[in-house]
C-alpha positions in Angstrom: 0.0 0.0 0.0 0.9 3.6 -0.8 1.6 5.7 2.3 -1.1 8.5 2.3 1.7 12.1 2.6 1.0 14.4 5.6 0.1 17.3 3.9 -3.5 16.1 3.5 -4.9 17.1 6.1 -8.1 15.1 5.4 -6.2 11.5 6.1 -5.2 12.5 9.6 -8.6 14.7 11.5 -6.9 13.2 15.2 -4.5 15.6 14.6 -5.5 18.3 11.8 -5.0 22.0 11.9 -1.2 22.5 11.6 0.1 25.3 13.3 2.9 27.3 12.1 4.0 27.4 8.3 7.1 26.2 7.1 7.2 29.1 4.5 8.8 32.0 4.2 12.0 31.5 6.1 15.3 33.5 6.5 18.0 32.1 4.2 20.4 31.6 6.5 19.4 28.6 9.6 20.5 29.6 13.1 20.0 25.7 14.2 20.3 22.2 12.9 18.8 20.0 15.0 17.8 16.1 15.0 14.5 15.2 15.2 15.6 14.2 19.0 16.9 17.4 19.7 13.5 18.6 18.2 11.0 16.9 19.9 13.1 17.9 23.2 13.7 21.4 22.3 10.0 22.3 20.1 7.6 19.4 20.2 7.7 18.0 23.7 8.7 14.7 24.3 5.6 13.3 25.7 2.6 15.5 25.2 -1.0 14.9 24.5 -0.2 14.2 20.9 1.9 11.7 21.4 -0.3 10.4 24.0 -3.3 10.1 21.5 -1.0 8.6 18.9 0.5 6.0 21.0 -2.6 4.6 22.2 -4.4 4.5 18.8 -1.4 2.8 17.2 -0.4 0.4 20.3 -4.5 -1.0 19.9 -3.2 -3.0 17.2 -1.0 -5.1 19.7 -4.8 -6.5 21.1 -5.3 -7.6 17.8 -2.2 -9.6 17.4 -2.6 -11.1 21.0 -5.9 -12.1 19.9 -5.0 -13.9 15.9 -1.9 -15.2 17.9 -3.9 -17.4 21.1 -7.2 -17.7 19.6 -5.7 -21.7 19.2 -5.9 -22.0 23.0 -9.6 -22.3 22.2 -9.9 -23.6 18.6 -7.6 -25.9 19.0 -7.9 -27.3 22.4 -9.7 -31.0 23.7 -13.1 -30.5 24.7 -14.7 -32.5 27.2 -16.9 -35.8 26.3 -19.5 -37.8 27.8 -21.0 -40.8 27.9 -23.8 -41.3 25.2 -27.3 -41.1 27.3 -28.4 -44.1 25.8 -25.3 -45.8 27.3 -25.7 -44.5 30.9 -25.8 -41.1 33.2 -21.9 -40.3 33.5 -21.0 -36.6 33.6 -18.5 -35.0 31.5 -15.2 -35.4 31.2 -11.9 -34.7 29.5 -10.2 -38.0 30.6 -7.2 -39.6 29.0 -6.9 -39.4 24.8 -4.3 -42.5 24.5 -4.0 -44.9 22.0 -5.9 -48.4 22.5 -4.3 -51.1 23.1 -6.5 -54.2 22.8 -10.3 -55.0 21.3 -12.6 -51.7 21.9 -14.3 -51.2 25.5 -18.2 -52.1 25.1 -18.5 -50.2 28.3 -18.3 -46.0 29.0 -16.9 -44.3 32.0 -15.5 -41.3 32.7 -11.9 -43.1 33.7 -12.0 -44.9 30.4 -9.9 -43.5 27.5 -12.0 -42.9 24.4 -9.5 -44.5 22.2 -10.1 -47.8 23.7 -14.2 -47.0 23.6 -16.3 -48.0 20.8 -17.2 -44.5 19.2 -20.9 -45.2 19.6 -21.0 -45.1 23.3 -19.6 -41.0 23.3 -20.3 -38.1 22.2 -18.0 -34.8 22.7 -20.0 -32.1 24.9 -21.0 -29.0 22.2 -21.1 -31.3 18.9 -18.2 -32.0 17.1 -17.5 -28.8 16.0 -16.4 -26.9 19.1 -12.9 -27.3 18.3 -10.7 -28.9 15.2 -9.6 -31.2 17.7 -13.2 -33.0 17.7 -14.3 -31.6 14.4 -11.2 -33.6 12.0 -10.5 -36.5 14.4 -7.2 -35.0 15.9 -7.0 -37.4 19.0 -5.3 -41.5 19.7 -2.6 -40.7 17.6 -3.4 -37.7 15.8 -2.5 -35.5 18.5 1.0 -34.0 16.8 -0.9 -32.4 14.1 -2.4 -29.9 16.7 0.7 -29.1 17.6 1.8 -28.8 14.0 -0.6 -26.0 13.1 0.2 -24.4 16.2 4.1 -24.4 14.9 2.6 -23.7 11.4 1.7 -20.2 13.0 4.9 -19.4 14.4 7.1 -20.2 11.5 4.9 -17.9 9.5 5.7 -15.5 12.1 9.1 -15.9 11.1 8.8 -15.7 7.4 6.8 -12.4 8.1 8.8 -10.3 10.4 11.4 -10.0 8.1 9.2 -9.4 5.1 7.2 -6.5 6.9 10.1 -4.8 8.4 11.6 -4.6 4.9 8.3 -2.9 4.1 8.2 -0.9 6.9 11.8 0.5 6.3 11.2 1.0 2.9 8.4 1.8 0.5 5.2 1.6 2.7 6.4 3.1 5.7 5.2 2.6 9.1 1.6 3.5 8.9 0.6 1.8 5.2 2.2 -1.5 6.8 0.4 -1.4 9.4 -2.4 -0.9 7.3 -1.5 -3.7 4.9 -0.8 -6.4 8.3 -4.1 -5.7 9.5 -6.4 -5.9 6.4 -4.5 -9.6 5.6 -4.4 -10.7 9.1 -8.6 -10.0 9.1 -8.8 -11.5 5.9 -6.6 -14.9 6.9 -8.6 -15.0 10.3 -12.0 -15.1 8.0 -10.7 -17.7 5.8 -9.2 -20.2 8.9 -13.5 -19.8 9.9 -14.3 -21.3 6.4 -12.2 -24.3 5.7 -13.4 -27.5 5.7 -9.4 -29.6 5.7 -6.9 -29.8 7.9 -4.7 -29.4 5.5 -6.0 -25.9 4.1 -6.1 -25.3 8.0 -2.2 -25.5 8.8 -2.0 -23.4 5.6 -3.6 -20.5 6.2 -2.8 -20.1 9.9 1.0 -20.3 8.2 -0.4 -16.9 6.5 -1.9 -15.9 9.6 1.1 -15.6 11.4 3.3 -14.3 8.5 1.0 -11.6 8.6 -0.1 -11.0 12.2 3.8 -10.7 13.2 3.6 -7.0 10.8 1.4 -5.8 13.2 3.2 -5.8 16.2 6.3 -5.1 14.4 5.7 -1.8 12.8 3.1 -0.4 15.0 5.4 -0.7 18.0 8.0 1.1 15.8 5.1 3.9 14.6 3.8 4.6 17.9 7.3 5.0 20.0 9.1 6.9 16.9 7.2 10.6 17.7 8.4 10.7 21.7 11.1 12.3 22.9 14.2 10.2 24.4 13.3 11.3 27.9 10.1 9.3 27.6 11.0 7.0 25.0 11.9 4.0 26.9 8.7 3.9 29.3 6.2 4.9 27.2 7.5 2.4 25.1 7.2 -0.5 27.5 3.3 0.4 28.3 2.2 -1.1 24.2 2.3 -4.2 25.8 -0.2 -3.4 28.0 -2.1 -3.7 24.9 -1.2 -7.3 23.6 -2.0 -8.4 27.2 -5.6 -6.7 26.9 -6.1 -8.4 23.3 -5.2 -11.8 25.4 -7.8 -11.1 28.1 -10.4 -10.5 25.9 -10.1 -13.6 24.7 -12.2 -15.7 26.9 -14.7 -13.3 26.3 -14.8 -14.1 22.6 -14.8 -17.8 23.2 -17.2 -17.9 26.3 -19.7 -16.8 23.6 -18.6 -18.3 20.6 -20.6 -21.5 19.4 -18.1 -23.4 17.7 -14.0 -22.7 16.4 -15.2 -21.3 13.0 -17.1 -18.8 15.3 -14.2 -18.1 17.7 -12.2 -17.2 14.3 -14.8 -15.0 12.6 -15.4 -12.9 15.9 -12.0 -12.3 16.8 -11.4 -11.2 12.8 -13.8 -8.3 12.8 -11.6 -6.1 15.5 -8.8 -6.1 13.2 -10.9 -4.8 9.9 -12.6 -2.2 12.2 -9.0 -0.9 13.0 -7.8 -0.8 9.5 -10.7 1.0 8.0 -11.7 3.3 10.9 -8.7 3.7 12.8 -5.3 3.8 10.8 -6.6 6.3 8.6 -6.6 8.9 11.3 -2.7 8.3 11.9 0.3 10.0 11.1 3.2 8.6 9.4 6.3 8.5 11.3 8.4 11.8 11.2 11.5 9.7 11.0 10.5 7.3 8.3 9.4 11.0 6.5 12.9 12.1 7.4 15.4 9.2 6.1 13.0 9.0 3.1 14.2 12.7 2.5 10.7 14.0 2.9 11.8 17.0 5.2 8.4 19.2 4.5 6.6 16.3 5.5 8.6 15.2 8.4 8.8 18.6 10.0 4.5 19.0 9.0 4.1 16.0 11.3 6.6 17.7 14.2 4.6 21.1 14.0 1.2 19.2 14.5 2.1 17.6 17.4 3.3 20.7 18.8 0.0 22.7 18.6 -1.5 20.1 20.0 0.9 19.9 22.5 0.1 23.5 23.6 3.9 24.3 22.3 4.7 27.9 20.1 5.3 27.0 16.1 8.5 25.3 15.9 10.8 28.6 15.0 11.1 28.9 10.8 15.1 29.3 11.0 14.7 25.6 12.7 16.6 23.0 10.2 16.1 19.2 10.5 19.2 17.2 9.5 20.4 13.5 9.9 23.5 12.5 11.5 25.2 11.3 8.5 24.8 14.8 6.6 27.9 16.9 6.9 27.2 20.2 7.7 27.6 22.0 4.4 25.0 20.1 2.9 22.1 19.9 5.6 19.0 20.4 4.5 17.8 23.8 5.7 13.9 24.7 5.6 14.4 27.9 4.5 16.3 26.1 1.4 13.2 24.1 0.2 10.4 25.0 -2.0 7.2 24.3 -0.8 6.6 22.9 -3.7 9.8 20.4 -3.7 9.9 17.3 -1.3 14.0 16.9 -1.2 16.0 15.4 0.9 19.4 13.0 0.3 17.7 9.5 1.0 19.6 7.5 3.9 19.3 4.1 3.8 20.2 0.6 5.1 20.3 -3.1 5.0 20.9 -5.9 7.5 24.0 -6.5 5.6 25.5 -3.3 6.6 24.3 -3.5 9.9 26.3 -7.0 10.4 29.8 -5.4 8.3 29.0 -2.6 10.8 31.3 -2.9 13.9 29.5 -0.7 16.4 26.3 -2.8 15.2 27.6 -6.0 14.5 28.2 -7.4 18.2 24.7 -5.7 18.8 23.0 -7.6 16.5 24.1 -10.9 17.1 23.5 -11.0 21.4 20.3 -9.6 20.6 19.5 -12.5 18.3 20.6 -14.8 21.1 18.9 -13.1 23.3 15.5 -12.7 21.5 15.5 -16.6 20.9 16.3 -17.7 24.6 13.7 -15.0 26.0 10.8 -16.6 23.5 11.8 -20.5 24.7 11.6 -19.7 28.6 8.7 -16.8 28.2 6.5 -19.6 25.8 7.3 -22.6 27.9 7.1 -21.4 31.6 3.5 -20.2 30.1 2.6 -23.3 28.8 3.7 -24.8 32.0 1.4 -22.8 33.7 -1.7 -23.6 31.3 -1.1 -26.9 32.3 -1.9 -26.6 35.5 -5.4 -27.7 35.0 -7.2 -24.5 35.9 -10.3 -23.7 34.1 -9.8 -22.5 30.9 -11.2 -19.3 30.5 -10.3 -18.5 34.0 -6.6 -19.3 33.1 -6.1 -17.4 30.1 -7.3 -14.4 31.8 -5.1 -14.7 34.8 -2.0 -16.0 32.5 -2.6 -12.6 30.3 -3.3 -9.8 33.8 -0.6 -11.4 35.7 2.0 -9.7 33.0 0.8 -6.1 33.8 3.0 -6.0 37.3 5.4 -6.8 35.7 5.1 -3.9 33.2 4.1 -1.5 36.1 7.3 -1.9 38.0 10.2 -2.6 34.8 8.6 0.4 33.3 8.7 2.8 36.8 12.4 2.1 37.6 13.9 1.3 33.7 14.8 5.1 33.9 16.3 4.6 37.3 18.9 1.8 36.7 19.0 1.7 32.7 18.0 -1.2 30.2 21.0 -3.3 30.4 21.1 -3.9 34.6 16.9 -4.2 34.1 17.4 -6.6 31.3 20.2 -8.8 33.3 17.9 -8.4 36.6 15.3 -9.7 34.7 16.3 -12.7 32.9 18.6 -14.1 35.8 15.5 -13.9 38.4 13.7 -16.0 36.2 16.2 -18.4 35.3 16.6 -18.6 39.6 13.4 -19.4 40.3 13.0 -22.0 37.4 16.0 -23.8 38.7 15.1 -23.4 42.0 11.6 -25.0 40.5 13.5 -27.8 39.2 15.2 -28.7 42.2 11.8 -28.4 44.3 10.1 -31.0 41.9 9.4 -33.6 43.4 8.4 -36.6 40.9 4.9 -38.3 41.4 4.6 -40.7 38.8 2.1 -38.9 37.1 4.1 -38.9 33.8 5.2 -41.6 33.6 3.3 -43.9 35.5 5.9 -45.1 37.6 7.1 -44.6 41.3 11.2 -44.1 40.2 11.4 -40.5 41.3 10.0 -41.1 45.0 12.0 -44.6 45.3 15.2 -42.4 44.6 14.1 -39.8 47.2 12.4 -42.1 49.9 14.6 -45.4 49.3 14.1 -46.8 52.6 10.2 -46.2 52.7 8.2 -49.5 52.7 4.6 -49.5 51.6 2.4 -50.8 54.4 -0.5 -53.2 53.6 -2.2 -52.3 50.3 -0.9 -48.6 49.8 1.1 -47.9 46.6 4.5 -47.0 47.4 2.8 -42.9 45.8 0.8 -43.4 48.8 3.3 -44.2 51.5 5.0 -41.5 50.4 2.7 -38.5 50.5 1.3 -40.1 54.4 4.6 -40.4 55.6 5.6 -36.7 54.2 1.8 -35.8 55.7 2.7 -37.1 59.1 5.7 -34.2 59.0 2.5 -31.6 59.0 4.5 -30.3 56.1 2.5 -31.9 53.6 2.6 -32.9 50.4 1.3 -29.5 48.7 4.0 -27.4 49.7 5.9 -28.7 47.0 3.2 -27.8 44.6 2.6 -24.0 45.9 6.5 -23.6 46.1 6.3 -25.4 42.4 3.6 -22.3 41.4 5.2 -20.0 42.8 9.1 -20.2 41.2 6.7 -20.5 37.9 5.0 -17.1 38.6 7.7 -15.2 39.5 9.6 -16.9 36.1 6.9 -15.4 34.0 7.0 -12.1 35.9 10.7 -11.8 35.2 9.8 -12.8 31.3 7.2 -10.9 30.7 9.3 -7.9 31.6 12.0 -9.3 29.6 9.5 -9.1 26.8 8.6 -5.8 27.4 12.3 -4.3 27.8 13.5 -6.1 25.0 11.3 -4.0 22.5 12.4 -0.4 23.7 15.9 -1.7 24.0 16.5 -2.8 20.4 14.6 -0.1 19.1 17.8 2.1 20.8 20.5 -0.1 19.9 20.1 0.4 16.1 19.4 3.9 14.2 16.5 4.7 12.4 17.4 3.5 9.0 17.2 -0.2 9.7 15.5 -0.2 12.8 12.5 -2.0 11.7 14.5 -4.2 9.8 16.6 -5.5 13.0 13.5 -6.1 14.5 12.2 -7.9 11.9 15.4 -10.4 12.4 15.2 -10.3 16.2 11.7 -11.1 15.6 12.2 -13.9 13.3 14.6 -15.1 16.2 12.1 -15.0 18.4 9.7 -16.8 16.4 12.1 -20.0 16.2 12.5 -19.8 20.3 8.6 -20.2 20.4 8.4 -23.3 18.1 11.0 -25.3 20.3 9.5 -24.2 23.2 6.7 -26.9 23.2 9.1 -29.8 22.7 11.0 -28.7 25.6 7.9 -28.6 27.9 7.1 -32.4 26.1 10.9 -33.3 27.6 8.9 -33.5 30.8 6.9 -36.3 30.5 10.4 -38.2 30.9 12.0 -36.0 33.5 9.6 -33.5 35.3 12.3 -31.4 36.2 13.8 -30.7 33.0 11.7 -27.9 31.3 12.6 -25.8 34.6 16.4 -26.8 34.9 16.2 -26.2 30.6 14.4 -22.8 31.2 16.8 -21.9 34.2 19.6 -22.3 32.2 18.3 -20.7 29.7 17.8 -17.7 31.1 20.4 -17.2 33.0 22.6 -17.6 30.2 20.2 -14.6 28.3 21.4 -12.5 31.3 24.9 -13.0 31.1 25.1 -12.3 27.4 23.4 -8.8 27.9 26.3 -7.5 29.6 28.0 -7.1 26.6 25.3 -4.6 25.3 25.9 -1.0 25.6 23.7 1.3 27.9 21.0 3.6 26.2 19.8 5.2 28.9 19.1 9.3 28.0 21.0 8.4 25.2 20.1 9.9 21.6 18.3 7.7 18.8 20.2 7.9 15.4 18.8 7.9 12.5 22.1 6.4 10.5 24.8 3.8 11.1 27.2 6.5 9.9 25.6 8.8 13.1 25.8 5.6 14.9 29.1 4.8 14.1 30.5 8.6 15.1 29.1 8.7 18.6 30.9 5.4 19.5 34.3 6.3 18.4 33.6 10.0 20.1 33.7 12.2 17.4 29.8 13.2 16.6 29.9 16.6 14.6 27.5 19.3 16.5 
């Protein structure tokens, strides 16, 4: 899609009647500033403007969190029950695994359907509550729910990298945004319609490929207008949003009918945003800027400053990027009106990696994106696991991120991204090791009583108790009991997704500091894509536990703590300027930026 250009003042009515125009200046500039240095200076860094832009843009991170766990739902195993012809059992959700003998000719709720005769149960809703009972996906089936759910993610990672090459280039911020949306709506109403498997694991492939460009270029669009004073915290609260997409969630599928339903519901947000919302948004100045759009770059910086209350920005004002020297800044006073000039700066990922002040940044961050999507993906799943109700669960897995975002967002500006990012990730990989050393194995995996003969081996069962059994009395008799085990178990795994979910969060703001403007969307497009491969194998290390229950948490420990270590070799961007070239870039770490 075409970016609409500033000057119409029709495509943007949130923020319409410019102040101050940029004609008629004196020849000669009295300052050159960066568009930093101008939000600072003229603008404001954090004004109502900006306030009204951030949250308009950052309500497309709802939509995302609701394309990317709307499977929870679709794709989950509902509960069954006993035919009513057969006899009066009550639901349940017992045991899917494979038979292994002649079919059972009687139903109970402890029976495994797989070893029933299919006429003696029915699944609770109708077979079409979920593509689980809809296409048979169960005794031996069961991978190919997790293979759509991979399906997703590996379209995420096709797509990051395809919209942040978009998003840096041609369409800019606000028309990808625009085109991520209208697909992702149009891929969520197609999922509702299909009638194969097959075509199912296709098009949530698309989905994801196209749900990934939403997050990705409206989290760049929405923190690219605030000053650096605020950059870093505003910045953190857009996952407030993609946490508020996941609550809603239940809502949708409380009253959804059936997983075509759920899908169609939650598709309609996302074409209500793309045809009522974006076109109310500005373009990023900074995309306007290394485009070499000044007129419309500085149009966009004057708007927000009437609305910010602020004077016109002065008319002997010039906007220049770092890599300019200073004979050939672009001066307003120099442009026609009717001209849109500028010298073009651009970049790949290519230069980023021959780049030394980017290159070591780059490739931690990669490292660190993929480790922070393994132990954030698979301490949630653990979680989910859990048994709790579903709807309930979601919920409370989505709200229990916001304190997290409340208190890495209130002292990021206190201690800096790099100590908040190490804090972070080795707190998490703490408690899941201290998780794994606290598990205590039951059995319930695997069926066997190894893991308490190791820990108890002198224990002998009395009369007809299980040696399980002899266990958790003898440990009862302590007046311990057995479930502090479990609520120590809940607790290391809460406070590992706290520390995660403000990994999450700081991880955003701080790559969108480490690299200038010019492939900024780009990078995070890679890191993305990085991230994107942590959340595919973080499933089949949760599946490691069924032969080790303390694995997943020793795995995400290690994990995590590893993460930490490696961000000490990131610099600090704390008050620090974001450029807009890795020629700026590039300056300001070998101490020599020109004024």
């Amino acid at each position: 899609m075409k970016s609409d250009t500033v000057s119409d003042s029709a495509s943007a009515p949130l923020l319409s009647d410019l102040g101050g125009s940029c004609t008629d200046v004196e020849a000669n500039a009295s300052e050159k500033l960066s568009i930093d240095d101008m939000l600072s200076k003229y603008v404001g860094d954090f004004g109502r403007a900006q306030l009204v832009h951030f949250v308009i843009v950052s309500l497309a991170w709802s939509l995302e969190g609701l394309h990317t766990f709307a499977t929870i739902f679709a794709d989950r195993v509902p509960e069954w029950q006993c035919r009513p012809s057969v006899n009066l059992w009550s639901p349940s959700n017992s045991t899917l695994g494979a038979s292994a003998g002649p079919l059972n000719m009687e139903c109970s709720p402890s029976s495994s359907i797989c070893s029933m005769d299919p006429s003696l149960w029915e699944w609770v809703g109708g077979k079409g509550v979920s593509i689980v009972s809809e296409w048979g996906l169960f005794c031996g089936d069961e991978y190919k729910v997790g293979l759509a759910q991979s399906a997703f993610f590996v379209g995420a990672f096709v797509g990051a990298g395809i919209f942040g090459h978009f998003s840096d280039s041609f369409a800019g911020r606000k028309g990808t945004l625009f085109l991520a949306c209208v697909c992702t709506a149009l891929s969520g109403l197609a999922t509702a319609s299909v009638h194969s498997y097959w075509v199912y694991v296709g098009i949530r492939w698309l989905t994801g490929a196209t749900c990934s460009g939403i997050g990705l270029s409206s989290f760049v669009l929405a923190t690219e207008p605030i000053g650096p004073s605020k950059r870093g915290q505003v910045g953190m609260s857009a996952f407030y949003f993609f946490s508020f997409g996941i609550m809603t969630l239940p809502v949708f599928a409380y009253f959804s009918t059936s997983w075509r339903h759920l899908y169609f519901v939650t598709s309609i947000p996302a074409l209500l945003y793309c045809t009522l919302v974006v076109p109310t948004i500005w373009e990023s100045p900074r995309w306007f800027l290394v485009q070499g759009r000044i007129k419309d770059a500085m149009e966009v910086l004057g708007a927000f400053a009437k609305r910010n209350g602020r004077n016109p920005i002065p008319e002997g004002a010039v906007l220049e990027i770092e890599n300019e020297e200073a004979s050939k800044s672009v001066a307003l006073e120099s442009i026609d009106v009717s001209e849109d000039y500028s010298p073009k700066a651009s970049g790949t990922l290519l230069m980023v990696l021959r780049n030394p002040a980017t290159r070591s940044r780059m490739l931690i961050m990669v490292v660190i994106w993929f480790l922070t999507a393994v132990v954030y993906y698979g301490i949630t799943l653990n979680v989910v696991n859990l048994g709790t109700n579903l709807y309930i669960g979601v919920f409370l897995n989505a709200i229990i991120e916001w304190p997290a975002f409340v208190i890495t967002a209130a002292v990021l500006d206190r201690f800096g991204r790099r100590s908040m990012l190490v804090s972070a990730m080795v707190l998490s990989g703490l408690c899941c090791l201290a998780g794994s050393v606290l598990y205590i194995e039951d059995g319930a995996n695997t069926g066997s009583s190894d893991g308490l003969r190791d820990l108890f081996p002198n224990l002998t069962p009395v009369g007809s108790q299980s040696y399980r059994e002899s266990v958790i009395l003898w440990y009862s008799s302590l007046g311990a009991g057995i479930g502090v085990y479990k609520v120590l178990r809940i607790i290391c795994s809460t406070v590992g997704i706290f520390g995660m979910a403000g990994t999450y969060n700081l991880i955003y703001i701080y790559a969108s500091e480490l690299f200038p403007t010019v492939v900024r969307n780009a990078a995070l497009g890679l890191l993305t894509q990085a991230s994107g491969i942590g959340s595919i194998i973080a499933p089949v290390v949760v599946v490691s536990g069924r032969f080790n229950s303390a694995l997943p948490f020793a795995t995400f420990g290690i994990m995590a703590i590893l993460g930490g270590v490696l961000s000490l070799g990131l610099p600090e961007t704390l008050h620090k300027p974001m450029f807009e070239t890795l020629e700026g870039l590039e300056r300001s770490e070998k101490g020599v930026m020109t004024n």
